[in-house]
N, C-alpha and C positions, 0 to 999 in steps of 0.2 A: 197181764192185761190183754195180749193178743188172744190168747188162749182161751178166754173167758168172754172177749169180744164174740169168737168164732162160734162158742157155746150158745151161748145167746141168741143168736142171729140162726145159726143149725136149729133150736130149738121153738124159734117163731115166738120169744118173749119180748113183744116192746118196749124198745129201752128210757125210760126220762133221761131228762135233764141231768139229774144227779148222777144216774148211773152211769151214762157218759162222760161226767167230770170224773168220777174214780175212776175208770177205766183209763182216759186221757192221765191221770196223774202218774196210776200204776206204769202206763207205758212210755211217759217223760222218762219218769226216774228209774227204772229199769235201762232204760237205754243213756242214763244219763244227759239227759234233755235231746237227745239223738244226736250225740258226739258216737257214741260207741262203736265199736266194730259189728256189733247185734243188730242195729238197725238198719234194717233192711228194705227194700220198695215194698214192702208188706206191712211193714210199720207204720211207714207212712200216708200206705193208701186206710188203716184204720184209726189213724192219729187224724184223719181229713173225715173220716167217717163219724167221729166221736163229736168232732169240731160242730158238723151239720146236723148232730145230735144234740146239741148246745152248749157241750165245753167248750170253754173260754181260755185259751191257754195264755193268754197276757197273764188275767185274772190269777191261773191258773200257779203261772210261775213265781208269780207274786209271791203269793200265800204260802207257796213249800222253800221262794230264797231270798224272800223281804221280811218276815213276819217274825225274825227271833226276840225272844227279851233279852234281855242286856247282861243275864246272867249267863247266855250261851257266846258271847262276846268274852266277859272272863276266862270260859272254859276252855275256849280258845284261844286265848294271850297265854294260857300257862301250859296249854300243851303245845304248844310250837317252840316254848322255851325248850324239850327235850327233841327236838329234831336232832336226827343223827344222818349222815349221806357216807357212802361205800366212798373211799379213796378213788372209785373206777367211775362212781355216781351212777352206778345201776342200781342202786339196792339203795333205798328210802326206809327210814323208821320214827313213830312218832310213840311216847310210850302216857299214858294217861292213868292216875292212881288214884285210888280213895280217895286220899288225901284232898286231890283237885277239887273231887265233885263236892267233899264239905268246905274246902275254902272257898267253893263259887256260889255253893249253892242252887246248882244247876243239877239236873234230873238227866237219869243214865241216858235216855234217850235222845241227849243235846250231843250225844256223840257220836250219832249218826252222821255219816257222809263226813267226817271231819279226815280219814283214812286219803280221800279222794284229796284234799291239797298236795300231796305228797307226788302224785301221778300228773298232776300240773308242772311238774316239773322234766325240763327237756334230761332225756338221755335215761330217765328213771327208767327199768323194767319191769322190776319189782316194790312193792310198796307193803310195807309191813305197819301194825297198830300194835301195840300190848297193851290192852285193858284188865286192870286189877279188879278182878271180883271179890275175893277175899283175901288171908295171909297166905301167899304161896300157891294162890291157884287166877291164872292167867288166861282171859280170852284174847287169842293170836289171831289175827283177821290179816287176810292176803288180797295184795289187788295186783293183778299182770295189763301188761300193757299188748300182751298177744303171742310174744316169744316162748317165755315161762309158763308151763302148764301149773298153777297154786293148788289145783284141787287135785294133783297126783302129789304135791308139797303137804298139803293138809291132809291129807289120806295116811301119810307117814309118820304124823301126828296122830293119825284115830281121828280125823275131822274129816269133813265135808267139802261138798259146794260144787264148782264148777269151773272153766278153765282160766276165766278172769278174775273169778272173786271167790273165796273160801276162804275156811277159818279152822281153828280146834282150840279145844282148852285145855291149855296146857299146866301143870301143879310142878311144884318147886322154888327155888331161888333165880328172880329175874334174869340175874347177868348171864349164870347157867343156861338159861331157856333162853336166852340172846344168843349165847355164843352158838348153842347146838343150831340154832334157826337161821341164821347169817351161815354158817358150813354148808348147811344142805341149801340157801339160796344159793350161793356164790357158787354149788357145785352144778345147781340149776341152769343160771345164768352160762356159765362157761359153756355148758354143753347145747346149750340153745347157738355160740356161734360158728358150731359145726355144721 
């Protein structure tokens, strides 16, 4: 959002209304409503910029953490049922299956930011997701709290991202793709308190 703020403004294109509420949205939830370590007096001075632009961030917050159906509410009651915490409580997992999304009825996209409960929690570092896309093939999504580097984790995987948030998909037997994934966090987490 920042980035595309900068563009814009470099380029002498007049922003509306609208495209200062995407912008604002992109850079809420990017920064996670500017909790995150990312947000920085830069963010804020074009989070203040967008505002005078006519985003409405009341409005704004509304609509992306008041507006679910009732069927992302289910989705939710049954993947917290598989919450898992480290003996040490560094290390969070929530695991989410086919299965859920036909018993809720809810669409893959209700499982956005659902990862993020888990980093809600004191003393967590790391935060892991397993989403079942098919039989035996798994999207692993990482969230750090700043210690842990996830996208040198998801790198080791063949996946992506960045130092707070990344993923890979992983194919096999869950428990297997659990255990190897918990090894190399836990071998993460240790060495982060050197």
């Amino acid at each position: 959002g920042e980035i595309i703020f900068q563009l814009l403004v470099d380029s002498g294109i007049p922003m509306s209304k609208e495209t200062a509420t995407c912008l604002y949205t992109a850079v809420m939830m990017d920064t996670g409503s500017f909790r995150y370590p990312n947000t920085t007096r830069n963010t804020l001075e074009v989070a203040s910029k967008l505002v005078k632009l006519g985003a409405n961030p009341g409005e704004i917050a509304k609509k992306v953490y008041e507006s679910h159906p009732k069927t992302w509410l289910l989705l939710l009651s049954q993947i917290l049922q598989t919450f898992n915490l480290s003996a040490d409580g560094k290390r969070a997992e929530l695991t989410l299956t086919k299965k859920m999304f036909e018993k809720t009825r809810a669409g893959k996209e209700m499982s956005e930011g659902m990862i993020n409960y888990l980093m809600m929690i004191k003393g967590v570092q790391v935060a892991i997701l397993y989403r079942q896309l098919e039989q035996n093939k798994y999207k692993v999504s990482f969230r750090s709290q700043g210690k842990v580097n996830v996208a040198k984790l998801a790198e080791s995987f063949r996946g992506g991202g960045h130092s707070q948030a990344a993923g890979a998909t992983m194919e096999g037997d869950l428990e297997q793709i659990k255990n190897l994934v918990r090894k190399r966090v836990n071998r993460m987490i240790s060495k982060s308190r050197k």
